[in-house]
N, C-alpha and C positions, 0 to 999 in steps of 0.2 A: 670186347667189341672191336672189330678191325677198321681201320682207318680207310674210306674211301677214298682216291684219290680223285678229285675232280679236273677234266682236262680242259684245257682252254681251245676256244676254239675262235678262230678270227675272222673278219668279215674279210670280204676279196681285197679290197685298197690295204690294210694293216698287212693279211697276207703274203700280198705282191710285196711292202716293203721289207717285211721280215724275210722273205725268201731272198731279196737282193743281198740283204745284211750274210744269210746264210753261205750265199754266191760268193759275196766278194771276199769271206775270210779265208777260205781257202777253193781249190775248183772242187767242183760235183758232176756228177754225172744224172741225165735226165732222172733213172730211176731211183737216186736216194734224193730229190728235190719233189719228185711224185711221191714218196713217201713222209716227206716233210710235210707239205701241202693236206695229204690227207690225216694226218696228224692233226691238223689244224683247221681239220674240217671244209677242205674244199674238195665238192666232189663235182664230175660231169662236165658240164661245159666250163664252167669257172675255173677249174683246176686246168685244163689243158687250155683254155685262156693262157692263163699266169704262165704257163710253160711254153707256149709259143710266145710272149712278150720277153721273158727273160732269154730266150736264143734269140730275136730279134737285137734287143739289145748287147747283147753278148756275155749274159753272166753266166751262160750255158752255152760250152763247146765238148761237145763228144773230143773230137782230135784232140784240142788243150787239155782235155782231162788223160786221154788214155796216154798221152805221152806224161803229162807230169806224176801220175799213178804211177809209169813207167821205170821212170828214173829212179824218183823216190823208194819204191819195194827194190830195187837193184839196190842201187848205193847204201839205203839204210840197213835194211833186214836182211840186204844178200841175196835175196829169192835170183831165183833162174827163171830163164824165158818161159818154160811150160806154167808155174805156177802162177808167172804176171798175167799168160795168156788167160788162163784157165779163171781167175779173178776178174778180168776184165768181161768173159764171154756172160759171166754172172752177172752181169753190172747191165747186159744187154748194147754191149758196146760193140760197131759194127765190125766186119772182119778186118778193111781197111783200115781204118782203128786203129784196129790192133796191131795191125802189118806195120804202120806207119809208128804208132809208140816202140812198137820192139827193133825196128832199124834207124833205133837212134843209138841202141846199144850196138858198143864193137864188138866183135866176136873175140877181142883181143881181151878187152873186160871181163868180159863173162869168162874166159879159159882164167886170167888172174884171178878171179873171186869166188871160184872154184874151188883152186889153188889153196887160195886161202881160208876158206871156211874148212877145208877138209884137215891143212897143217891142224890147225885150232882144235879143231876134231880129234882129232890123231892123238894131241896131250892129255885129252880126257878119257879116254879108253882106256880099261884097266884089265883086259882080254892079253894075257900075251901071246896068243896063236893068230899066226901070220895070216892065214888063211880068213880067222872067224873076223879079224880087226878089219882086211879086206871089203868083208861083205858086210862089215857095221856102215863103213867108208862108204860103199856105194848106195844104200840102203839110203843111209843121213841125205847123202848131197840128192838122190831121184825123190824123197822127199820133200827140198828145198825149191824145188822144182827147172832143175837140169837135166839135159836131154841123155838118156842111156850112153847113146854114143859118146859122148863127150866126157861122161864121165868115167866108163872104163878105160876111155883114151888116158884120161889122166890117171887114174890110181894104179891102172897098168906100167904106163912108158912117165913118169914124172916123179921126181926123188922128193918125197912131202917132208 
């Protein structure tokens, strides 16, 4: 016999506190705090209640989320501007958002981490044709989410 799982569900006041606790551990954006929310069984007015009290108070910042999103998928995982953008537009975060998280990144940065995710790259390739390691190269890093241009600029004119 399979195990049900029973889900808990919370009345509005427990909810509003569990969604702050949720706020202040790290940021979110509206759409995974509405899906918290409904998780938890608020639907309709009460739920977007709770979501206009927590941007009132400030535990919900679209801009504070889409920059620190920002930073963090750069610095940690590397990602390039197309894929932060392209994760944030998912998130329902506005274009200005986005414009304003991605020009906190230098363009000096992103050409360095580039650089560097492709060296890295480059020792794990076991292709020794100049040409196919090239197009593993460009493949990886438009995967990672960097802009074509930039990256043939580099794997062309850039000694990895």
């Amino acid at each position: 016999m399979s195990e049900h799982i029973q889900k808990k569900y919370y009345s509005k006041s427990e909810a509003i506190e569990k969604a702050r606790r949720y706020c202040a551990y790290q940021e979110r954006c509206q759409s995974e705090v509405r899906s918290k929310l409904l998780e938890w069984g608020q639907r309709g007015l009460a739920l977007e209640e709770i979501i206009s009290d927590l941007i009132t108070d400030d535990f919900i910042n679209e801009e504070r989320f889409a920059c620190a999103y920002a930073r963090g998928k750069f610095r940690l995982k590397k990602w390039g501007t197309q894929k932060i953008k392209h994760e944030l537009k998912q998130r329902n975060i506005s274009a200005y958002c986005i414009r304003k998280a991605l020009n906190q990144i230098e363009q000096h940065d992103i050409k360095q981490a580039l650089k560097d995710i492709l060296t890295k790259k480059l020792k794990t390739l076991k292709d020794h044709n100049p040409l196919s390691r090239k197009h593993k190269l460009i493949a990886f890093a438009i995967r990672k989410g960097y802009s074509a241009d930039l990256v043939y600029s580099v794997v062309n004119n850039e000694t990895l």
